[in-house]
C-alpha positions as CSV (number, residue, x, y, z in Angstrom):
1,X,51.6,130.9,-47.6
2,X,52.2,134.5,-48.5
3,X,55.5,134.3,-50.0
4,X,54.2,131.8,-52.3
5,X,51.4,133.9,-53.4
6,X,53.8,136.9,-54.0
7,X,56.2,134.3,-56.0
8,X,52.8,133.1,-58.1
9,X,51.2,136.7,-58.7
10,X,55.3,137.9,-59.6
11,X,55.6,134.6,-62.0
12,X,52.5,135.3,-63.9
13,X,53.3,139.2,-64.2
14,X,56.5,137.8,-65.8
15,X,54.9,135.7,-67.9
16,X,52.9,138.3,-69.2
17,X,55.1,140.7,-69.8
18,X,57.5,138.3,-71.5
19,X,54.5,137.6,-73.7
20,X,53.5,140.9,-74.4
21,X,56.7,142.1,-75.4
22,X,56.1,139.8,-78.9
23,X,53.6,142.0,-80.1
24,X,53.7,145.3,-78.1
25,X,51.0,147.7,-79.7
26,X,52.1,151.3,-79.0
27,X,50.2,153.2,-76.2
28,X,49.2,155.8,-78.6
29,X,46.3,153.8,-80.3
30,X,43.1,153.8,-79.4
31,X,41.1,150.6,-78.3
32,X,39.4,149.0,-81.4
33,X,38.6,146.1,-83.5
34,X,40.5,145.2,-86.3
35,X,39.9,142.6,-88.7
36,X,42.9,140.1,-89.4
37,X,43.1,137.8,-92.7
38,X,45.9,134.8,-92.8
39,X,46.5,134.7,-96.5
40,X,48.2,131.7,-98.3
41,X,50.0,131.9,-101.5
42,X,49.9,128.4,-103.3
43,X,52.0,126.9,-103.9
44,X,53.8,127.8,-100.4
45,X,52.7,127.2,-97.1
46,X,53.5,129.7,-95.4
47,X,50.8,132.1,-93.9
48,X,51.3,136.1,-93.7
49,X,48.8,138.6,-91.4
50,X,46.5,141.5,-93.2
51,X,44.5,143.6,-92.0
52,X,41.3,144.9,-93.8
53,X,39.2,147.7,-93.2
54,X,35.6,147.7,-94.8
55,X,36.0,145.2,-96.8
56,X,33.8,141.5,-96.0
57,X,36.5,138.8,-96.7
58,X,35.9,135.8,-96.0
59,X,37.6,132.5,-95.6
60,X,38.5,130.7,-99.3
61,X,38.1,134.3,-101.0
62,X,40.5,135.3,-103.1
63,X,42.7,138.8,-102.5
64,X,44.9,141.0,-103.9
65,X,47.6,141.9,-101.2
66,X,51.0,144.2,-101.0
67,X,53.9,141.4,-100.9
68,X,57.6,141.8,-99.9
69,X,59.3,144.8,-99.4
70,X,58.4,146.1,-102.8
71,X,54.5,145.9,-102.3
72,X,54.2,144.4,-105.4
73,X,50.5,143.3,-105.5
74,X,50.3,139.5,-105.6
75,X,47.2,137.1,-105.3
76,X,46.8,135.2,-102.4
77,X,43.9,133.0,-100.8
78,X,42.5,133.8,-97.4
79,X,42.5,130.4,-94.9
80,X,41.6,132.8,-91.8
81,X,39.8,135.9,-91.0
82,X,39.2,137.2,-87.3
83,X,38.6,140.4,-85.6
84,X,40.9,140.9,-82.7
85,X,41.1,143.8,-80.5
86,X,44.0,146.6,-80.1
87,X,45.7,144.8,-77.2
88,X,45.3,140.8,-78.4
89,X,46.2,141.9,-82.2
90,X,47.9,138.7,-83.5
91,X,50.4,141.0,-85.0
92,X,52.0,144.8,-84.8
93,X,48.9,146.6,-85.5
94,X,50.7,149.7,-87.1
95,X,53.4,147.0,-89.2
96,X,50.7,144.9,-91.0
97,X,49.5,145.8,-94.7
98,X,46.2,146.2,-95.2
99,X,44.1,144.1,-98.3
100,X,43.6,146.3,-101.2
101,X,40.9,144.5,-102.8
102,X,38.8,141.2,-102.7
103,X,39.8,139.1,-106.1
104,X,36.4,138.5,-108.2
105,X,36.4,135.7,-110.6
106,X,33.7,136.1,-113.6
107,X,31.8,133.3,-114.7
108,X,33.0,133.5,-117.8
109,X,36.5,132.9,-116.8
């Protein structure tokens, strides 16, 4: 009975770890909440993790976001925001570009 707790609790530390190892934060940050955006840019599929800090984004707006390796600012649409904290961050905390600025469409437009 023992040695198949040790083998259960030893399984799941594996687990974990293998897990964790994904999307390791470093040590060095503090606990916190961060709000993360998936943002969409038609007409592709594909969905790419920002952060944002003070801004209210919400899911359908419209952003302006840093793109590629060039950070060239490109429009995208937001299909998910969350706040997650340090250690369940859906992606490398320090490696994810932040939103520059929520995209306002005038009614005259």
């Amino acid at each position: 009975m023992e040695d198949s707790a040790s083998f259960l609790v030893a399984k799941c530390r594996e687990e974990g770890e293998r897990r964790d190892r994904r999307y390791k934060q470093s040590p060095d940050l503090p606990f916190a909440y961060y709000t993360f955006c998936q943002v969409r840019f038609p007409p592709s599929p594909k969905l790419v993790y920002y952060r944002t800090s003070g801004l209210k984004i919400e899911v359908g707006d419209r952003v302006l976001v840093p793109k590629g390796d060039q950070n060239i600012p490109t429009e995208g649409e937001v299909i998910s925001a969350r706040q997650y904290g340090t250690y369940n961050a859906p992606a490398p905390i320090e490696k994810t570009k932040e939103i520059i600025k929520k995209v306002v469409k005038r009614s005259w437009e």
